[in-house]
C-alpha positions in Angstrom: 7.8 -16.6 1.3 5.9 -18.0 -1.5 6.3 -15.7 -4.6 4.0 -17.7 -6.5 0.9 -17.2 -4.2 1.5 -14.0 -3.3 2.1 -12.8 -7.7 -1.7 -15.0 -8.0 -2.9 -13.2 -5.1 -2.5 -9.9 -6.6 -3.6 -10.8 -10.1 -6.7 -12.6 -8.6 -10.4 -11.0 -9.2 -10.6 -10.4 -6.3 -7.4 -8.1 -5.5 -9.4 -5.8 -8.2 -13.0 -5.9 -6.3 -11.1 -5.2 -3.1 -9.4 -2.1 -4.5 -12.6 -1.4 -6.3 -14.6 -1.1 -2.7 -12.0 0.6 -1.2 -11.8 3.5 -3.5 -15.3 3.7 -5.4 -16.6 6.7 -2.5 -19.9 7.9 -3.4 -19.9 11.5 -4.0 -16.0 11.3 -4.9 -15.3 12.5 -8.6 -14.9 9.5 -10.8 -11.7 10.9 -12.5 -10.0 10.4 -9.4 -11.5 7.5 -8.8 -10.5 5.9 -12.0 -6.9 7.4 -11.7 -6.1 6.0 -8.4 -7.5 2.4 -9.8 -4.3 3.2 -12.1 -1.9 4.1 -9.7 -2.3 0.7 -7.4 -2.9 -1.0 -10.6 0.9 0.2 -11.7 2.0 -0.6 -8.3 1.0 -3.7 -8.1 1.9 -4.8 -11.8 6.0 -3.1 -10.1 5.8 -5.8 -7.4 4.5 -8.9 -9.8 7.8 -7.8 -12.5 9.7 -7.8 -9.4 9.2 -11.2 -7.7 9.2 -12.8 -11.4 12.2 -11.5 -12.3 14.2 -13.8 -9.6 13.7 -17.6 -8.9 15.4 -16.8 -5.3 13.5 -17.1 -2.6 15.9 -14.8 -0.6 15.1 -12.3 -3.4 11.5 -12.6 -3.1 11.5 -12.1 0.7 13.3 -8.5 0.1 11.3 -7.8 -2.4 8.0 -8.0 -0.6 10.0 -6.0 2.8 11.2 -3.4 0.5 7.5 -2.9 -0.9 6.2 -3.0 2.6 8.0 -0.3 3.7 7.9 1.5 0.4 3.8 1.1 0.6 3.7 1.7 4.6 5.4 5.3 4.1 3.6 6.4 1.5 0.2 5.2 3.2 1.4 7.3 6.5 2.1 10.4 4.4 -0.8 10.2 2.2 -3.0 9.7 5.8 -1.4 12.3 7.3 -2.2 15.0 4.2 -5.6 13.9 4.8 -5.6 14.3 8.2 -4.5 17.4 8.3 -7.0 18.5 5.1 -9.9 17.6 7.3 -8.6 19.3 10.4 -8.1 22.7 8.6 -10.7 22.8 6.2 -13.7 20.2 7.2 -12.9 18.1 4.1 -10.7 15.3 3.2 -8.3 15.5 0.3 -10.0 13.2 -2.2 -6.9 12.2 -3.8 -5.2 11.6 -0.6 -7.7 9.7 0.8 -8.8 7.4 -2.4 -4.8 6.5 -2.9 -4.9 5.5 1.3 -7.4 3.2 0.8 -6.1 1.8 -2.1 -2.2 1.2 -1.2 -3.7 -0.2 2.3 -5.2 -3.0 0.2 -1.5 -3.6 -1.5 -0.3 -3.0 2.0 -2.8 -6.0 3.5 -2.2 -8.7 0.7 2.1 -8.0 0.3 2.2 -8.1 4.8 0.2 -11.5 4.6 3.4 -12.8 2.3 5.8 -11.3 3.7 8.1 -13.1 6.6 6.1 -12.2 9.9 9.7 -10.9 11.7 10.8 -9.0 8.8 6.9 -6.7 9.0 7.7 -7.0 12.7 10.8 -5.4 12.5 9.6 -2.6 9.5 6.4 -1.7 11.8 8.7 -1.1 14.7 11.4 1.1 12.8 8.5 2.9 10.9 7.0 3.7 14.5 10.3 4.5 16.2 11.3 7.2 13.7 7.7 8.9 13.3 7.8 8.7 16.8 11.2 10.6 17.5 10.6 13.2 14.7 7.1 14.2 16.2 9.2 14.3 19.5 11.8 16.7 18.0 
């Protein structure tokens, strides 16, 4: 994994303009809007310390799992709050559904780093246990 590119990646321009058009909903309330900017923005500036605070590349590679899995959960529980806001009242949660968009562009730009086996392996432990507890 190359820390380097993936730290750039997320301090590019255009890591901002893609969180910007995932989040900027028309009719959503800009407070919210401008929060969750803050919350991927604090996210991502947790992953960046991370990877610089370790030349190893073994490091780096469980760095970018960990925050995989760590964004993948919260992006399937924030979905699934949303889901179910829209199934019992018509609406979405708006906080919900702005921080979905936005950790799915963390999501995207830390799985295009990360070693393709390790995402392999996370996507198919993720799925295996959401699978068995909605069996239960």
């Amino acid at each position: 994994m190359n820390a380097s590119s993936l730290i750039e990646q997320l301090n590019a321009a255009t890591f901002d303009e893609r969180v910007n058009g995932a989040i900027e909903v028309e009719g959503f309330d800009s407070g919210a809007i401008s929060e969750t900017r803050q919350w991927v923005n604090s996210l991502r500036d947790k992953v960046v310390h991370d990877l610089q605070s370790t030349d190893e590349e073994e490091e780096h590679r469980s760095i970018a799992a960990s925050y995989f899995i760590d964004f993948k959960t919260q992006w399937m529980g924030l979905n699934t709050k949303m889901n179910y806001a829209m199934f019992r009242t018509g609406q979405p949660d708006q906080p919900s559904m702005l921080r979905g968009s936005g950790i799915s562009v963390l999501i995207d730009v830390v799985e295009q780093h990360a070693d393709p086996e390790d995402v392999d392996t996370i996507v198919t432990f993720i799925s295996d246990r959401v699978d068995r507890a909605k069996a239960a």
